[in-house]
Residue, then its C-alpha position, 0 to 999 in steps of 0.5 A: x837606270x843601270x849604274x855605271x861603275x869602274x873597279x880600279x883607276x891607274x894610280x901613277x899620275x898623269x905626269x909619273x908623279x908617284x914614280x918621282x916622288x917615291x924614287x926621291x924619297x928612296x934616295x933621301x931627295x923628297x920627304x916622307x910627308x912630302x911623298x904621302x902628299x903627292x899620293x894624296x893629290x893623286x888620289x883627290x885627282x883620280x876621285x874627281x876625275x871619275x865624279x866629274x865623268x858621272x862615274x856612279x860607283x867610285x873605287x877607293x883604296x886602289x892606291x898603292x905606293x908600290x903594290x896592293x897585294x904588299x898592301x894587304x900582308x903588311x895590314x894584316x901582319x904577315x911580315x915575314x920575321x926577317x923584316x920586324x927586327x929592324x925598326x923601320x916606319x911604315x913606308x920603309x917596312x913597305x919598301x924594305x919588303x917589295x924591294x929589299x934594304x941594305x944601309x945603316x946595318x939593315x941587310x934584307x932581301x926583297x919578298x918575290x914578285x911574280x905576275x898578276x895572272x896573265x897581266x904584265x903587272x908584278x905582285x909581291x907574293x904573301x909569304x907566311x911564316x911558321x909563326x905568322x900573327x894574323x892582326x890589323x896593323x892599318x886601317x888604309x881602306x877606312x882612311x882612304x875612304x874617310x879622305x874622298x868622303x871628306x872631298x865630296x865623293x862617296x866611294x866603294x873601297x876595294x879589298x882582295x878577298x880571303x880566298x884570293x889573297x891566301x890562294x896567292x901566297x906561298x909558305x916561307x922557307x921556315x914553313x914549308x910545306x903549309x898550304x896557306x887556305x889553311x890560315x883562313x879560319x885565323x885570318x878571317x876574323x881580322x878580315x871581319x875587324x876590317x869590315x867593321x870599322x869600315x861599317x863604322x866609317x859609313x861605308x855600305x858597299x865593298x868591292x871583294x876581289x876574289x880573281x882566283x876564281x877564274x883559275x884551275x882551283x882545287x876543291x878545298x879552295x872552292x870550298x873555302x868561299x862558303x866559310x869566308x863569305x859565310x863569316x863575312x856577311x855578318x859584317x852588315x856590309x854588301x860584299x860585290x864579289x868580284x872576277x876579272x881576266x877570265x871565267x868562273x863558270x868552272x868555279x860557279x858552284x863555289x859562291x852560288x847561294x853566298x851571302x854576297x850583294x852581287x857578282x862581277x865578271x869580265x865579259x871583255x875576256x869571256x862574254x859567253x859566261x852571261x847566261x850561266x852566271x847571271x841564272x845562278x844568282x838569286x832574285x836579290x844579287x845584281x850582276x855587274x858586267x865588264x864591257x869597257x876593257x880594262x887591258x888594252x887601249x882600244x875604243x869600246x864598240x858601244x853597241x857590241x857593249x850594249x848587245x852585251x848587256x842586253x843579254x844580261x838583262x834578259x835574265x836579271x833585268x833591271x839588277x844589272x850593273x855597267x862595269x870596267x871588265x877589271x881595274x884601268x890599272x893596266x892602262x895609261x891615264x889619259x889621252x889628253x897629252x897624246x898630240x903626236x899621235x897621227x889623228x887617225x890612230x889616235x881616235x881609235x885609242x881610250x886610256x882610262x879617263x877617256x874609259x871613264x866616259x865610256x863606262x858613263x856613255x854606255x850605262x846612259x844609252x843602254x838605260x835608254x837616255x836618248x839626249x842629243x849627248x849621248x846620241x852624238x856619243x854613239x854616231x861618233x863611237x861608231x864612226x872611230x870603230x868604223x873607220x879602224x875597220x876599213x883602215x888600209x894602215x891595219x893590213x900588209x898582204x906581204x906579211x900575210x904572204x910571207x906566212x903563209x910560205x912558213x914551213x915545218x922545217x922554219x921551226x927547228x934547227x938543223x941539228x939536236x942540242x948535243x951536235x950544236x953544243x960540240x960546234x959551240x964549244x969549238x967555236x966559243x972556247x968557253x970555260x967551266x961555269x961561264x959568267x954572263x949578264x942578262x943584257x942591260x947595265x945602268x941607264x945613267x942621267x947622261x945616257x937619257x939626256x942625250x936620247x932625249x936631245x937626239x929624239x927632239x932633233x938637239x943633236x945630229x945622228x952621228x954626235x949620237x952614235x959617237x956617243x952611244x960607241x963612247x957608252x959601249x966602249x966603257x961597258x965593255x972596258x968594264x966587263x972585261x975587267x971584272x971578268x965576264x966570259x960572254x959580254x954585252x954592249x949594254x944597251x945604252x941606245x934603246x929605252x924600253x926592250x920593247x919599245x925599241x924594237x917597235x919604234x923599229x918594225x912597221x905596224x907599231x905606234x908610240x905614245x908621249x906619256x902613255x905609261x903604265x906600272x908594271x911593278x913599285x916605281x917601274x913604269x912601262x910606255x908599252x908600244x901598240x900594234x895597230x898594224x901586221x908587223x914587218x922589220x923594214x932593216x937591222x934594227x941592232x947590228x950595228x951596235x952589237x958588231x962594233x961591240x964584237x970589234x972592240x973585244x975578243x971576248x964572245x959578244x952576245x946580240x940582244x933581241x925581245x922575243x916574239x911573245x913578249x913583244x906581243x905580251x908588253x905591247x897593247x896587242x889588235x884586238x882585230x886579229x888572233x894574237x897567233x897571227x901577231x906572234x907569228x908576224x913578230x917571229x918572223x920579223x925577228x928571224x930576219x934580225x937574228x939571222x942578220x946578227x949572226x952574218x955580222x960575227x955575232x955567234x951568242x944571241x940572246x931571245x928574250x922571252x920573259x912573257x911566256x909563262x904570262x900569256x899562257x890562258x889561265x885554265x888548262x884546256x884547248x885554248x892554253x894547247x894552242x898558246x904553248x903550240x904557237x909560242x913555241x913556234x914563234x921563238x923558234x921561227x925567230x931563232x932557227x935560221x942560224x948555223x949550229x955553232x951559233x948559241x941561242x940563249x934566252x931569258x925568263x922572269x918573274x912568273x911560275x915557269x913551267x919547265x916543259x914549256x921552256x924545253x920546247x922552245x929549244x935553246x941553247x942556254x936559258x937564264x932564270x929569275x931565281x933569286x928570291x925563290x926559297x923553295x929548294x924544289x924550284x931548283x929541282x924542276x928545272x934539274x931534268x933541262x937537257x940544255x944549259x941554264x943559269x939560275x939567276x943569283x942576285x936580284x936586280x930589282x934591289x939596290x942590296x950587294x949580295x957578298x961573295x960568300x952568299x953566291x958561293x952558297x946558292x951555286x953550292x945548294x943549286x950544284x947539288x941537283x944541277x950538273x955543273x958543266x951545264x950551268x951559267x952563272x948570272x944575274x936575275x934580269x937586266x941591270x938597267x935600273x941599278x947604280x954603278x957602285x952597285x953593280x960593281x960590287x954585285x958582278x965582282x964577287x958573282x965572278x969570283x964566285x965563279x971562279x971559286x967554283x971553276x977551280x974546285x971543279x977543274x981540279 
C-alpha cells in the first residue's frame, strides 16, 4: 500500500495560540517557560492530529516560533556579530534577529526578511559575516523528535538542505562580495554532525528541503548537490530530497544518481514533471507525489489525484509515495470552527486537518482499498467538486462582459510622467523631499474593541462612524503636528488591507478563524475568491474625504492593488489568476476613480505582491505574468486626471526595477531599511518617476534617531536625485505602539527638513 505523507503542519494553533503566547512574552505578560509550554501543546496537538487521521509519514521540527529558516542560521551559528555581543538567552537572540531589540542598552536592528518563493510567507534572509563560525549550536531537530517519539508518534524531521539554506542567504555588509555556495565545504560537516546525533536519536528517515531546485540555478549551485549529498549519505541515514512550488526538471540532472532515499516533487503546481523525474530515479528511489495542494484551500479532486499517481506508478510501481505538494504551513488549520460559512461554500473548502484526511483517503483508494469508507469518501469528494462546478455563485456574465470592452487605451494614462508632474506640482504644492507614511498608524485595543462590537451587532452603524470620524480626527491632528506633507486617515475602519476590500467586493467569502502566518507573530485570515469579483459601491470614499475636510494638507486614499489582492487572497483554481487579476483591476478603477471625484488627488495602489507572483523560472509563462500584472494596476489606476498622483508601495521581496517602471506610477515607496548592499540603491537610481526608499522598519519596535535617517538620506542622495525622493517609513505602521511611532516619524521629519534646508540653500 502507497504511504501517505504531509511535509509540514501549520504551526500557529487552531485558536492563534502561539501568536498570544509569543506577544505576551515579548511584552513581559507571559513567561519564557510559559511560552515554550504553549509550543509544546501545539506540537503534541498537530502530532496527534496527524496519527489520529492515519497519516503515515509525520513531520517533526516544522515548528518554529517565528521562522524556520532563523531556525537553521541560529543553529548553525551564522549570527551575525552585531547580535553575539549582547548576552541574550536563546529566545531573545531569536527574537532580537527576526525582529530586531531596543531596551536595557541592547540596540539591534532586525536581519531582512523577503518572501518564501512565490508564498506570501516571510523568511528571514541567512546573512553570513566575513568571519562566520559554522557550529551546532541546538539540537531542535533531535529534541523535537525525542518529544513526539516520547508521546507515541514516530516521525520524519524536516531539515532545509545545504544548497537551499546557502543559496537563500546573502553576504553581510562587512562581506560583500562573497557568494555563500562558497561556505558549503565548512558547513557541510556541522550538517553531518546533525544527522549523526539524529542516527543516534532513532531517527531512519529525514526529509531534506531542497526548494531551490525549482529556481533558475547557476551551474556552480547545481553542482553543489553532488558534494553535499555526497558527504551527507555517509550519514547512514535516508535522505528524502524534497521540492515544492515548481519544477526541477531544469535542474534534474544536478541529483540524478545522488545517494538519496527518494525525490518529492509538486504535482499540484507541475503534474507535467512525472514522466521525467520518475525515469531519472534508480530502482531503489521512491518518488513521493504532491497531490493534496498545500497553498490553497480547496477540496482535492480525488480522482484527478489518483489519475495523478496512476501515471507515476507506471513507471516506479509500487515505489510511490501520496504526498501534500509542500508544507500545509500556508493553509488555515482546521475547518471545524468555521459555522458562518454558507454550507455550500463551505463543503468546497479543505484546511489542513481536513488536508490530512484527504492525504490518508487518497493513499487508501489508489492502494486499492475498496471499504464502505472510503468508497463513501470519493461519492462525496465528488459530489463537493461536482457541485462547485455547476454553481451559479462562481459565474458574473456582467464582469465577463465589461472585460471583454476593455481597451488599449484603459491601460495608460492620458499623458507622459513629466506632463502629469508639472500638473501635480500646481496642484499639490509640495516641498522639496516630501515626507509621507505608507497608510497604516497603530490599531489600538480600542479600535479592535469596537470593530468587534459593530461586526456582532453591539453597537449601531453611526456609534460606529462616529467613532471611526473621532480615531481619524486624531490621526490627522497627529500627522500634522508632527509634520508630514501627505497625510492619511490611518485606517482605523479596516482589519487586514485585503480583507477589507474583499468584505467589499461580490465574488469573496471570509472565515472565523482561518488564519495563516505570514511572518513571527503576524498572522493573516486571507480572503477567498469563490466567484468574478465586482465593486457593488465605494468601498473607502467616505472615510478618505472627511479625512481631506478636516486638513488642508494633501490626503492620500489608500486602495490594495489588483495583484496583491489576488496574491493574499486563496485565488480559484477554476479560472486563469489573469482573469482574476483583471476582474480586480476593474474593480478598483472604479474605486479610484470615485476617490478622485471626491478631492481626493493623492492615491495610493499597493502592490506589495508583485514581485511574489511573478513564476519562479524565466520564460513564457513568467512574459505573461509581468504583461498582465502590469496591466491590471494600470486599468486600476488610468481613469484619473494627470494632475491626480498615483503612488503605490513595495516590500519585502527582491524587486525587479524594470517591473515597477512599467506599472507607471507617480511615486513608488519601497521597503528599504534592512538592506546593506549599497547597489540596491543603485538599481533603482535609473526610476524615472518619484520614489521613497523606506527608512525605518516597521516590523520592529527599535526608534531609529535622527542622526541614522540623516545618514541613509545622505548614502541614498548620492546616486538618487534629490528632487525626486520621498521620504517614508518601510511599510504600514498598523502594528506599532504610539510612543513608537511618535519617535520614529518625529526625527524622520526632521531629517527631512535637515535635508530640505541644505538643498533649497
Amino acid at each position: 500500500m502507497a504511504k501517505s505523507s504531509i511535509l509540514g503542519f501549520p504551526r500557529i494553533g487552531a485558536q492563534r495560540e502561539l501568536k498570544k503566547a509569543t506577544e505576551g512574552y515579548w511584552s513581559g505578560k507571559v513567561t519564557a517557560e510559559s511560552l515554550l509550554e504553549t509550543a509544546k501543546t501545539i506540537r503534541a496537538e498537530n502530532w496527534k492530529t496527524q496519527k489520529d487521521a492515519g497519516v503515515d509519514i509525520i513531520p517533526s521540527n516544522d515548528f518554529s516560533f517565528y521562522d524556520q529558516v532563523l531556525d537553521h542560521s541560529i543553529m548553525f551559528n551564522v549570527i551575525p556579530a552585531r547580535y553575539t555581543k549582547f548576552d541574550l538567552n536563546d529566545l531573545d537572540l531569536l527574537f532580537a534577529m527576526g525582529r530586531g531589540l531596543q531596551r536595557e542598552g541592547v540596540d539591534v536592528t532586525a536581519l531582512e526578511m523577503v518572501k518564501w518563493f512565490d508564498s506570501n510567507y516571510h523568511y528571514v534572509r541567512p546573512t553570513f559575516g566575513k568571519n562566520v563560525e559554522f557550529k551546532l549550536n541546538s539540537t531542535k531537530p533531535v529534541d523535537e523528535y525525542l518529544e513526539a517519539k516520547a508521546q507515541g508518534v514516530e516521525t520524519r524531521p524536516v531539515i532545509i538542505g545545504p544548497v537551499t539554506y546557502l543559496y537563500l542567504g546573502k553576504a553581510d555588509k562587512d562581506n560583500l562580495g562573497t557568494e555563500p555556495i562558497s561556505y558549503l565545504p565548512k558547513l557541510l560537516p556541522v550538517y553531518a554532525e546533525l544527522l549523526k546525533k539524529l542516527l543516534e536519536a532513532g531517527v531512519t528517515d529525514i526529509q531534506m528541503d531542497e526548494p531551490c531546485l525549482v529556481l533558475d540555478l547557476p551551474e556552480n549551485v547545481q553542482a553543489a548537490f553532488k558534494d553535499a549529498y555526497s558527504a551527507l549519505a555517509q550519514s547512514g541515514l535516508n535522505l528524502h530530497l524534497t521540492t515544492y512550488f515548481g519544477d526541477i526538471r531544469p535542474n534534474l540532472k544536478a541529483v540524478t544518481d545522488l545517494p538519496i532515499a527518494g525525490i518529492h516533487i509538486d504535482c499540484v503546481r507541475v503534474p507535467e514533471q512525472i514522466d521525467e523525474v520518475a525515469k531519472a530515479l534508480t530502482d531503489s528511489q521512491t518518488l513521493s507525489v504532491g497531490v493534496v495542494d498545500g497553498r490553497n484551500i480547496w477540496k482535492t479532486d480525488f480522482s484527478k489525484a489518483i489519475k495523478t499517481l496512476k501515471t507515476a506508478e507506471a513507471i516506479v510501481g509500487d515505489r510511490l509515495v501520496v504526498a501534500t505538494s509542500s508544507s500545509l504551513l500556508h493553509t488555515p488549520v482546521t475547518l471545524e470552527s468555521e459555522k458562518n460559512l454558507k454550507e455550500e461554500i463551505r463543503d468546497w473548502f479543505s484546511f489542513a486537518v481536513e488536508k490530512a484526511t484527504e492525504i490518508v483517503v487518497i493513499a487508501k483508494a489508489f492502494s486499492g482499498d475498496s471499504s464502505s469508507e472510503i468508497a463513501d469518501a470519493l461519492a462525496a469528494n465528488a459530489k463537493s467538486i461536482e457541485a462547485r462546478s455547476t454553481s451559479s455563485i462562481t459565474k458574473n456574465p456582467a464582469v465577463r462582459e465589461r472585460l471583454a470592452k476593455v481597451t488599449d487605451a484603459d491601460k495608460s494614462r492620458k499623458s507622459p510622467f513629466p506632463e502629469r508632474l508639472v500638473a501635480q506640482k500646481k496642484n499639490l504644492n509640495l516641498p522639496l523631499f516630501p515626507t509621507t507614511t505608507i497608510g497604516s498608524f497603530p490599531q489600538t485595543k480600542e479600535i479592535r474593541v469596537q470593530r468587534n462590537k459593530f461586526t456582532k451587532g453591539q453597537i449601531t452603524a453611526e456609534e460606529y462612524e462616529k467613532f471611526i470620524e473621532k480615531e481619524i480626527d486624531e490621526v490627522v491632528k497627529f500627522q500634522e503636528e508632527v509634520g508630514l506633507d501627505v497625510l492619511v486617515h490611518g485606517e482605523p475602519e479596516r482589519n487586514d488591507m485585503v480583507q477589507y476590500f474583499g468584505e467589499r467586493l461580490d465574488g469573496f467569502v471570509f472565515t472565523t478563524n482561518g488564519w495563516v502566518q505570514s511572518y513571527g507573530s503576524r498572522y493573516v485570515r486571507p480572503p477567498i475568491i469563490v466567484g468574478d469579483v465586482s465593486r457593488p459601491a465605494p468601498m473607502t470614499v467616505k472615510e478618505s474625504k472627511y479625512a481631506q475636510s478636516i486638513t488642508k494638507k494633501a490626503m492620500k486614499g489608500m486602495l490594495t492593488g489588483p495583484i496583491t489582492c489576488l496574491r493574499w487572497s486563496f485565488p480559484r483554481d477554476d479560472i486563469p489568476l489573469k482573469d482574476q487579476s483583471y476582474q480586480l483591476g476593474a474593480a478598483l478603477r472604479d474605486e479610484v476613480n470615485d476617490l478622485e471625484a471626491a478631492g481626493i488627488y493623492v492615491i495610493q495602489v499597493d502592490e506589495p505582491a508583485i514581485r511574489e507572483g511573478l513564476p519562479l523560472r524565466a520564460g513564457a509563462e513568467r512574459e505573461d505574468y509581468v504583461k498582465y500584472a502590469v496591466e491590471s494596476f494600470r486599468l486600476a489606476t488610468s481613469g484619473v486626471q494627470d494632475s491626480t498622483q498615483i503612488h503605490s508601495h513595495f516590500c519585502y521581496s527582491d524587486l525587479d526595477p524594470n517591473h515597477i517602471k512599467a506599472l507607471d506610477a507617480d511615486v513608488v515607496s519601497i521597503e528599504f531599511s534592512k538592506k546593506d548592499d549599497p547597489k540596491y540603491i543603485q538599481e533603482f537610481a535609473e526610476y524615472p518617476n518619484h520614489i521613497g526608499l523606506g527608512l525605518f522598519d516597521i516590523h520592529s519596535p527599535r526608534v531609529p534617531p535622527q542622526s541614522e535617517f540623516e545618514a541613509r538620506i545622505a548614502e541614498i542622495l548620492k546616486v538618487y536625485p534629490a528632487e525626486k525622493f520621498w521620504v517614508n517609513p518601510d511599510c504600514g505602521l498598523k502594528t506599532r505602539q504610539w510612543e513608537e511611532v511618535r519617535q520614529q516619524l518625529t526625527n524622520m521629519v526632521n531629517a527631512a527638513k535637515v535635508f530640505r534646508e541644505k538643498y533649497s540653500s
